[in-house]
Rosetta silent file (secondary structure, phi, psi, omega in degrees, C-alpha in Angstrom):
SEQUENCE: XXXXXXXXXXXXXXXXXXXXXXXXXXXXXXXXXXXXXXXXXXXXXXXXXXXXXXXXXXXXXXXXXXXXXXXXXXXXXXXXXXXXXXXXXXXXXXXXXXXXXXXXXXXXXXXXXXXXXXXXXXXXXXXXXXXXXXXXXXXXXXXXXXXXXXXXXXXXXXXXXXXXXXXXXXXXXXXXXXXXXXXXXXXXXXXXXXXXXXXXXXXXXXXXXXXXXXXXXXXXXXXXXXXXXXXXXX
SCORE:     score description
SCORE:     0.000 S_00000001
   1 L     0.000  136.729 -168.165    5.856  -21.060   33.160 S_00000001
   2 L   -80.013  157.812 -167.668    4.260  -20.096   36.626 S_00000001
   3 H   -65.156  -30.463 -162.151    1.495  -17.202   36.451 S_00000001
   4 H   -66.564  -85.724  175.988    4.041  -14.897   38.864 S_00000001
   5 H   -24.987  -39.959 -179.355    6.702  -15.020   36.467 S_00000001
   6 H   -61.520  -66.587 -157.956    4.567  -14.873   32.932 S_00000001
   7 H   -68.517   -1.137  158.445    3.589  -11.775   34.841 S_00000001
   8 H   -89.526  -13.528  170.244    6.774  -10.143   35.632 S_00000001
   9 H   -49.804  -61.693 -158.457    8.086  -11.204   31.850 S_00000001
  10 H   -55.421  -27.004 -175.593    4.877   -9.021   31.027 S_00000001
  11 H   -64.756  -92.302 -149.673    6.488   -6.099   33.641 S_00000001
  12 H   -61.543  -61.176  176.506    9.636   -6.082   32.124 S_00000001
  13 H   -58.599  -29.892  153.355    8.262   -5.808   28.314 S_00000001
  14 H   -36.203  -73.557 -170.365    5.801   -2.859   29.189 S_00000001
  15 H   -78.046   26.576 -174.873    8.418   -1.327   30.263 S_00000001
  16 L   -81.620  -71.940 -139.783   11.184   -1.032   27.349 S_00000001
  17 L   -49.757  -41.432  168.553    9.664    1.568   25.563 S_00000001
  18 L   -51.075  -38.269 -167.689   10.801    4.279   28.620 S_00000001
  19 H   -36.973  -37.899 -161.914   14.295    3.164   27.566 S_00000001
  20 H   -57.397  -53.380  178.673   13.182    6.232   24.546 S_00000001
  21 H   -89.480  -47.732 -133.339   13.326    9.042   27.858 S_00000001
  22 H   -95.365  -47.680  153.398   14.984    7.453   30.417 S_00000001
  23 H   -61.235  -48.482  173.941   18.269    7.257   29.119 S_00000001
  24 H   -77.914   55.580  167.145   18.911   10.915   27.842 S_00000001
  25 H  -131.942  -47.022 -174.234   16.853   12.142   30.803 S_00000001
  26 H   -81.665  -25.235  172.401   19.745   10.073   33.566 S_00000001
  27 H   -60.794  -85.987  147.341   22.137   11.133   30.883 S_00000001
  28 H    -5.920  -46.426  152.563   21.168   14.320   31.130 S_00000001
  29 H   -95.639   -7.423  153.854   21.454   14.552   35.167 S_00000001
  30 H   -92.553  -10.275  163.027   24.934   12.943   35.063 S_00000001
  31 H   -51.781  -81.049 -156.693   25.883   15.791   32.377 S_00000001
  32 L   -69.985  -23.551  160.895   24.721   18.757   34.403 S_00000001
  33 L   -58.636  -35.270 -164.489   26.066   17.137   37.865 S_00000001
  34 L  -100.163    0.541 -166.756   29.227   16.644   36.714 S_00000001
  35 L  -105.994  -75.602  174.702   28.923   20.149   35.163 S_00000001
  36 L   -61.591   12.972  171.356   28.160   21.571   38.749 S_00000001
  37 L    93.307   16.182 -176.911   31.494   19.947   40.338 S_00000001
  38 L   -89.634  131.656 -170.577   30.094   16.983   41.558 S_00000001
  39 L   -57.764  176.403  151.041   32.639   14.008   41.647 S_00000001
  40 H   -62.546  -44.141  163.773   31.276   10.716   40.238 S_00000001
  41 H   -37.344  -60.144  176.165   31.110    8.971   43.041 S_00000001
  42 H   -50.265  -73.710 -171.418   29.015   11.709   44.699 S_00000001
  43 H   -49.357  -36.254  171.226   26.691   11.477   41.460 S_00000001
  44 H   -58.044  -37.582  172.060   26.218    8.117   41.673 S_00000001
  45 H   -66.392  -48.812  165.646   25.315    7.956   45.555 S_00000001
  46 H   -30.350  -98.671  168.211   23.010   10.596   44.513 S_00000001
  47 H   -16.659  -57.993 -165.653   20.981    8.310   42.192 S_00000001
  48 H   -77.952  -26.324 -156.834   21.172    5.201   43.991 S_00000001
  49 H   -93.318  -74.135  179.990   20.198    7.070   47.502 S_00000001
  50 H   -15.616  -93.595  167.740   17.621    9.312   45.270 S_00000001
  51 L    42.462   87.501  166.201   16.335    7.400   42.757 S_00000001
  52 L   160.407  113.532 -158.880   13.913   10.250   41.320 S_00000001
  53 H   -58.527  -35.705 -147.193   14.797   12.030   38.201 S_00000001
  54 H   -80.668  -49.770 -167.443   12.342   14.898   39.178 S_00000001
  55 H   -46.491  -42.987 -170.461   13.648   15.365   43.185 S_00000001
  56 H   -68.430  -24.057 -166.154   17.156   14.900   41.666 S_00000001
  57 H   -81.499  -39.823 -156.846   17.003   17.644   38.802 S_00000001
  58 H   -86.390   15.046 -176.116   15.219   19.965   41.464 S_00000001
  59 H  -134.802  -22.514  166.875   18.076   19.522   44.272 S_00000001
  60 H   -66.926  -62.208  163.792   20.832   19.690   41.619 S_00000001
  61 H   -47.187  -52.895  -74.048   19.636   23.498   41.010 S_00000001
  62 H  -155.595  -72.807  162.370   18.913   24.295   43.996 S_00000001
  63 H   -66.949   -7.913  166.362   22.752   23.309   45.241 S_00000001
  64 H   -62.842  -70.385 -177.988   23.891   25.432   42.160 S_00000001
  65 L   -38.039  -17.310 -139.714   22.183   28.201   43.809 S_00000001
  66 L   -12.816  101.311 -165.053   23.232   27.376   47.201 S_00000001
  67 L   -80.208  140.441  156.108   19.937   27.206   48.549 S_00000001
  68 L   -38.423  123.725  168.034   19.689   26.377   52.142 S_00000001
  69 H   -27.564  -62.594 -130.811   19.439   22.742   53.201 S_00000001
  70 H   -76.901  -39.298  158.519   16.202   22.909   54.803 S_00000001
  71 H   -22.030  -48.808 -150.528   14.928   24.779   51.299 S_00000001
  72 H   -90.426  -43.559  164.405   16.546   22.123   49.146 S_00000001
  73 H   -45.092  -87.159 -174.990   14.742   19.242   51.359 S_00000001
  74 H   -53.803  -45.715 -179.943   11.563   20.674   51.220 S_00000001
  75 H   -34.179  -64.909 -174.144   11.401   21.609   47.556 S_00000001
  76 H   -21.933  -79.998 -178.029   12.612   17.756   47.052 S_00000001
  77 H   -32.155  -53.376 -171.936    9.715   16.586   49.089 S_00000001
  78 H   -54.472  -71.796  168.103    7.443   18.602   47.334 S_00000001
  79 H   -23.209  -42.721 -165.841    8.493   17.490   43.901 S_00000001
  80 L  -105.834   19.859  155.618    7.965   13.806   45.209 S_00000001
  81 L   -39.459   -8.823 -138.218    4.540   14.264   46.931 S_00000001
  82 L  -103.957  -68.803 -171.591    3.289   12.695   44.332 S_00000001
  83 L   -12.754  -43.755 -166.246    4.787    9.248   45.628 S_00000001
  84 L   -71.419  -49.903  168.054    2.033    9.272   48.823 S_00000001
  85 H   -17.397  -99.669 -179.507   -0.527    9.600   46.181 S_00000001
  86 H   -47.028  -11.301  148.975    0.592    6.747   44.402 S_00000001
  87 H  -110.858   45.318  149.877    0.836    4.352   46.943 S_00000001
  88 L   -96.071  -39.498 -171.413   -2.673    5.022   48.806 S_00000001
  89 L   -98.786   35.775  153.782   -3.742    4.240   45.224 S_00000001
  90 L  -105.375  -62.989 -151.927   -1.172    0.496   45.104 S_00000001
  91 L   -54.520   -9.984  129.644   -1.948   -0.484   48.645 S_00000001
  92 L   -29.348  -44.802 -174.047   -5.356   -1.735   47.796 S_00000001
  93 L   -99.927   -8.297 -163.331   -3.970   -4.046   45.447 S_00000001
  94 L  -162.645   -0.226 -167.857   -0.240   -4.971   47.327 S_00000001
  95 L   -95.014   42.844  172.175   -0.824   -3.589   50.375 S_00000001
  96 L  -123.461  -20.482 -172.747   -1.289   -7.330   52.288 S_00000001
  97 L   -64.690  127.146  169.192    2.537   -8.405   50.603 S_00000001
  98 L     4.472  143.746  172.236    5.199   -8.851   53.390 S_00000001
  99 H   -74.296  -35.720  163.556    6.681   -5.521   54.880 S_00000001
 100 H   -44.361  -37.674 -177.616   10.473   -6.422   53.218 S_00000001
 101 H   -71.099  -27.909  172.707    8.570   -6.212   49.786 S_00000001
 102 H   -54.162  -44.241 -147.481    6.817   -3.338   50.870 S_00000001
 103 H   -91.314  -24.291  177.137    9.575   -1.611   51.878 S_00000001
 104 H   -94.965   -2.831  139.846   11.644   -2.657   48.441 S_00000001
 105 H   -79.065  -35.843  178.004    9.002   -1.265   46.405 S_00000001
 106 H   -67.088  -25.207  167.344    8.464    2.030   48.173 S_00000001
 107 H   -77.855  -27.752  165.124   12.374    2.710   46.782 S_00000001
 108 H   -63.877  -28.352 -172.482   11.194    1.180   43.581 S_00000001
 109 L   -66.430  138.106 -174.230    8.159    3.332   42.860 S_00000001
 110 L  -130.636 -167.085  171.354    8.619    5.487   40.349 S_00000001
 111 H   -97.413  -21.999 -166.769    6.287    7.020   37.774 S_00000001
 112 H   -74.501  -44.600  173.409    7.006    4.440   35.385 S_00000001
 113 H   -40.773  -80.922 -143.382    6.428    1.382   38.061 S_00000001
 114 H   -65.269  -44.188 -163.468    3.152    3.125   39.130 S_00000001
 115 H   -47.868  -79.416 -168.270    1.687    4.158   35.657 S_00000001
 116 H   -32.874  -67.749 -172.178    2.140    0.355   34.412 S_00000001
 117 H   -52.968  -65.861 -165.006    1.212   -1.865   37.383 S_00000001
 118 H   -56.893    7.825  150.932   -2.442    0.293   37.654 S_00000001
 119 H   -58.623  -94.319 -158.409   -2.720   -0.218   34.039 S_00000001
 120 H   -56.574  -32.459 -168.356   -2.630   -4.016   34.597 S_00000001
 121 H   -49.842  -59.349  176.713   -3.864   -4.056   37.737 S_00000001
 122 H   -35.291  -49.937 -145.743   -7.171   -2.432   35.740 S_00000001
 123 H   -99.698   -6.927 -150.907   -6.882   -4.489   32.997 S_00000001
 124 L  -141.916    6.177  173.117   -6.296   -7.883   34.983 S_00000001
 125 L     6.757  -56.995 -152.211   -8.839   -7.802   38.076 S_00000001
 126 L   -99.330   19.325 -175.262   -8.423  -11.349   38.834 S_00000001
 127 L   -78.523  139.822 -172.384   -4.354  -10.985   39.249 S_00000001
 128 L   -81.044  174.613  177.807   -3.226  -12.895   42.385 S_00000001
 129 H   -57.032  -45.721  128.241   -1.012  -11.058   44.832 S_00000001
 130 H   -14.274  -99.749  176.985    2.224  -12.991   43.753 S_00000001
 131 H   -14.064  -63.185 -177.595    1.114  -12.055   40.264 S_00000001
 132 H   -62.810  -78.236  179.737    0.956   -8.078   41.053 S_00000001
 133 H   -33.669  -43.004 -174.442    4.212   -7.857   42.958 S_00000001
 134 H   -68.575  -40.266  170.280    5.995   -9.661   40.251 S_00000001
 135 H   -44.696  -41.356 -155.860    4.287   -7.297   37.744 S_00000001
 136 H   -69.395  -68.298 -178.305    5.295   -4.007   39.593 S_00000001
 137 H   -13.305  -55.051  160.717    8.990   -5.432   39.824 S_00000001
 138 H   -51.878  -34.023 -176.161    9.025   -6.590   36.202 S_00000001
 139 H   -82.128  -46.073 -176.706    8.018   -3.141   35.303 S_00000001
 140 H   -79.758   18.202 -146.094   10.794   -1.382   37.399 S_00000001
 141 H  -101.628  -92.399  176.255   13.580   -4.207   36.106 S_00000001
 142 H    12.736  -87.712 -134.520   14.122   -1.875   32.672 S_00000001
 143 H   -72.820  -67.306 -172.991   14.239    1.454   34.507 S_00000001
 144 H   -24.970  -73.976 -143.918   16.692    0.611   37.700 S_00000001
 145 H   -89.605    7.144 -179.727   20.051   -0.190   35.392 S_00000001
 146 H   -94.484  -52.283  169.833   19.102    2.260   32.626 S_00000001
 147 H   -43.092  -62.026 -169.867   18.819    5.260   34.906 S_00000001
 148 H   -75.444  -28.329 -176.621   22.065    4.629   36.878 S_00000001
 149 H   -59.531  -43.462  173.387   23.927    3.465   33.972 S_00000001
 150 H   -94.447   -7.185  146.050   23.359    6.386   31.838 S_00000001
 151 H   -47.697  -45.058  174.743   23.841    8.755   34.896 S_00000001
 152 H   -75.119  -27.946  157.486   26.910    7.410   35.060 S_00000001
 153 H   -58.055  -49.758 -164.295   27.555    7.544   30.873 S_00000001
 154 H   -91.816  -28.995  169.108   26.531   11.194   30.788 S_00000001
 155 H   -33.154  -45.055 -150.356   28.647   12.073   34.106 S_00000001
 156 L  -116.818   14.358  130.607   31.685   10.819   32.861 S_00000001
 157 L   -96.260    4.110  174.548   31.198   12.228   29.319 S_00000001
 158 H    36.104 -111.913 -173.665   30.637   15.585   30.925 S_00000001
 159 H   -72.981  -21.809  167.753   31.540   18.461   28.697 S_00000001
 160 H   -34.269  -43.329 -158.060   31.924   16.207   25.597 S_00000001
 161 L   -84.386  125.070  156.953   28.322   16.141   24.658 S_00000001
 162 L   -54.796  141.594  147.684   27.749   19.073   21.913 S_00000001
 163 L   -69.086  -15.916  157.877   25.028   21.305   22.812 S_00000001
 164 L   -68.209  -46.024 -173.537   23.670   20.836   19.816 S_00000001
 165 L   -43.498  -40.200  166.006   22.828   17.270   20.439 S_00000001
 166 L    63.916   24.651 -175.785   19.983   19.198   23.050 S_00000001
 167 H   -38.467  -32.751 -172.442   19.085   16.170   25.889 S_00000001
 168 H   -48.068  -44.691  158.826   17.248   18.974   27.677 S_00000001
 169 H    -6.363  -47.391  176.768   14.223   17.975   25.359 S_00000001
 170 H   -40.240  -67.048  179.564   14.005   14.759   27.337 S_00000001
 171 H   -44.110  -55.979 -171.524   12.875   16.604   30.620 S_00000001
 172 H   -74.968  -35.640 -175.141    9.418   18.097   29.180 S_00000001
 173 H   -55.665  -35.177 -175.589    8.936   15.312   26.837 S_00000001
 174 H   -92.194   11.086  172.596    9.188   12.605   29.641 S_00000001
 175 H   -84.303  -33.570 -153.438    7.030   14.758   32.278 S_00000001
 176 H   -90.308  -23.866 -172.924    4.559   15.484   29.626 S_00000001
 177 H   -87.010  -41.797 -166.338    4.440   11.337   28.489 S_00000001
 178 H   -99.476  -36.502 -161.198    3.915   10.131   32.217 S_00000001
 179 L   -84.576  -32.217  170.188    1.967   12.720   34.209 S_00000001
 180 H    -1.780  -95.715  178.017   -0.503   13.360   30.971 S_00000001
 181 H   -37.405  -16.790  175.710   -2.196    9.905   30.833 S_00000001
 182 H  -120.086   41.136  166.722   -3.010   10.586   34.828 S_00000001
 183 L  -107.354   69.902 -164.170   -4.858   13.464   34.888 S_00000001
 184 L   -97.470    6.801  174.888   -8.177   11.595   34.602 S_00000001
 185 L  -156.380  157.774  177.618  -10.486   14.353   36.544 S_00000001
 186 H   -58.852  -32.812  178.729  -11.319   17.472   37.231 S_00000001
 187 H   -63.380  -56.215 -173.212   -9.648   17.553   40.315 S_00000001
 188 H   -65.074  -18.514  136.752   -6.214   16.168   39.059 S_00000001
 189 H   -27.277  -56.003 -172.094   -6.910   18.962   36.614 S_00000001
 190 H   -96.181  -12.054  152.352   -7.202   21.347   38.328 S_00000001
 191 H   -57.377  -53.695 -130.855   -3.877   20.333   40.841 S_00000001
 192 H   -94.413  -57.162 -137.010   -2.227   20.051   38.132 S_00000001
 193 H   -95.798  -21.486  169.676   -3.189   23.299   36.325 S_00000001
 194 H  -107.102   -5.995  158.139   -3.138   25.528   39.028 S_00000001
 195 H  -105.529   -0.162  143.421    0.520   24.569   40.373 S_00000001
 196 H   -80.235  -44.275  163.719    1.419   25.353   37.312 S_00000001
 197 H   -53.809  -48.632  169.013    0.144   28.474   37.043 S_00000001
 198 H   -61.344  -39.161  125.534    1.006   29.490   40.055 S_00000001
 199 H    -4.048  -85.268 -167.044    4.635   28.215   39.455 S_00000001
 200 H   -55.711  -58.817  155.490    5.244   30.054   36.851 S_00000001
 201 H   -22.009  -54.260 -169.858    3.586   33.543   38.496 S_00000001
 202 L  -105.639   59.679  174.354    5.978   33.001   41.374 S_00000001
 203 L   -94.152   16.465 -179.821    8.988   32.276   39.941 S_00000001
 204 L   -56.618  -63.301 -153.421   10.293   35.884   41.412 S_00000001
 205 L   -71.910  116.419 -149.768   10.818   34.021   44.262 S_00000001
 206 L   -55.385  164.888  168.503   14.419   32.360   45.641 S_00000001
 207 L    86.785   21.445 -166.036   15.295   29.067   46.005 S_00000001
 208 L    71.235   -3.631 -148.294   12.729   27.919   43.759 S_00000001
 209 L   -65.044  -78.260 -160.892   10.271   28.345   46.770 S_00000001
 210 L    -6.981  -22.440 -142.315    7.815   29.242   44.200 S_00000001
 211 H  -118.577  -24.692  159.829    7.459   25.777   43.031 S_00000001
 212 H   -80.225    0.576  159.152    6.620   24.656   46.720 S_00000001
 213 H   -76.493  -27.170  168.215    4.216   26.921   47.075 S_00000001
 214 H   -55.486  -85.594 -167.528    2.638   26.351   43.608 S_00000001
 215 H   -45.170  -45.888 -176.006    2.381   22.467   44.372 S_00000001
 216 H   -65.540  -46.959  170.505    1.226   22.766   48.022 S_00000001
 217 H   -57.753  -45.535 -172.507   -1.869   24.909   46.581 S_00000001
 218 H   -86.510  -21.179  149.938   -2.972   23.073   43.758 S_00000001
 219 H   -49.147  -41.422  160.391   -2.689   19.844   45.614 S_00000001
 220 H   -59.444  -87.726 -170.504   -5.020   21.558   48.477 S_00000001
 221 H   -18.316  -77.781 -175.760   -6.926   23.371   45.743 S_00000001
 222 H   -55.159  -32.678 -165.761   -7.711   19.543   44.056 S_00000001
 223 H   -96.531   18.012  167.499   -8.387   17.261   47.142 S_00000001
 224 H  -102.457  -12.987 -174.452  -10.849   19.818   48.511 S_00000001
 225 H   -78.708  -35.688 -144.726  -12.864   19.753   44.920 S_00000001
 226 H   -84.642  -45.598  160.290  -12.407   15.787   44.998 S_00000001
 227 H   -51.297  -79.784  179.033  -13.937   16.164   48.700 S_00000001
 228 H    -7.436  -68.880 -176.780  -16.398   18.696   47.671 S_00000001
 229 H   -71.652   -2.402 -177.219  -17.586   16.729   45.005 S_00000001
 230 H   -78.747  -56.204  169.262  -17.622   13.553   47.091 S_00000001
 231 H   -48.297  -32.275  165.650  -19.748   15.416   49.436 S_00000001
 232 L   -89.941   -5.592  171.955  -22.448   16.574   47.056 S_00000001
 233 L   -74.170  -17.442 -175.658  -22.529   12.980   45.722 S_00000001
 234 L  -111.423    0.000    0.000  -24.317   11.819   48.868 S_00000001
């Protein structure tokens, strides 16, 4: 078996365990879509166009409300700010692989893709470039057909699902399982912890705005300590 391959086998088996959130969480957003009027088709373009449970839950509301376009854009963006993060910290490690691969991983990254490959990446120094790309892939192989498939499974059981049954659980549990493990400093502490607060404080305010306003501070708020402290290091 070639090293690329062992290492997307290795990809793909990381990542079954998301299978636990990731279906009632896409379950979950084809319930409440199809719940807001959306046809299936339309949910489905959604996803596959999307393809980010957080952008998608926060643009789903958002057209409940009916929030302005330009509103329901930026909030989106905001929610997925995260993304530039994570690939200034892959392109060290992937950023010499072809621009098609490039370009088919920036729609694959995810949270799950990202957590995993810089896990291995970490844990595997001496992985060749081959080797990484096949990993990140391998990692996102799981997640791709489980997300649209049970988008499309909870759309089209719509109103069926008891309310007892209670998928919303999914949503904190899988936020609270991926961003957790990457809060590794004070600064991503204190991002994190202060667009929450600050969330929460403004949620007087329509559209959701609050929650771009939250995120745009404590994102400022952290990369000025993470300067700061860079700056007092020399």
């Amino acid at each position: 078996m070639s090293a690329s391959r062992e290492s997307y086998l290795r990809g793909v088996r990381a990542a079954l365990p998301f299978a636990v959130v990731i279906v009632p969480f896409a379950m979950l957003f084809g319930l409440l879509a199809s719940e807001a009027g959306l046809q299936l088709y339309e949910i489905v373009a959604f996803s596959v166009s999307v393809f980010a449970g957080a952008s998608q839950f926060a643009a789903l509301h958002l057209l409940q409300d009916q929030a302005p376009l330009l509103v329901i854009l930026a909030t989106s963006l905001a929610v997925n700010l995260r993304m530039l993060m994570y690939s200034v910290t892959l392109a060290p490690h992937v950023g010499a692989a072809p621009l098609g691969v490039r370009a088919v991983m920036a729609y694959l990254l995810v949270d799950q893709s990202f957590a995993l490959s810089v896990a291995e990446y970490d844990k595997r120094p001496s992985m060749t470039l081959p080797e990484k790309t096949a990993y990140f892939f391998g990692a996102v192989t799981p997640v791709l057909p489980l997300w649209m498939g049970s988008t499309v499974a909870g759309a089209l059981a719509g109103r069926a699902i008891p309310p007892e049954y209670a998928l919303d659980f999914a949503v904190p549990i899988a936020f609270l399982a991926m961003t957790a493990p990457m809060i590794r400093s004070w600064p991503h502490a204190l991002a994190a912890g202060l667009s929450v607060v600050l969330t929460l404080v403004l949620t007087f305010l329509p559209y959701g705005t609050g929650l771009l306003v939250g995120s745009t501070i404590g994102m400022a708020a952290g990369a000025g300590f993470e300067y700061w402290r860079e700056k007092a290091a020399t």
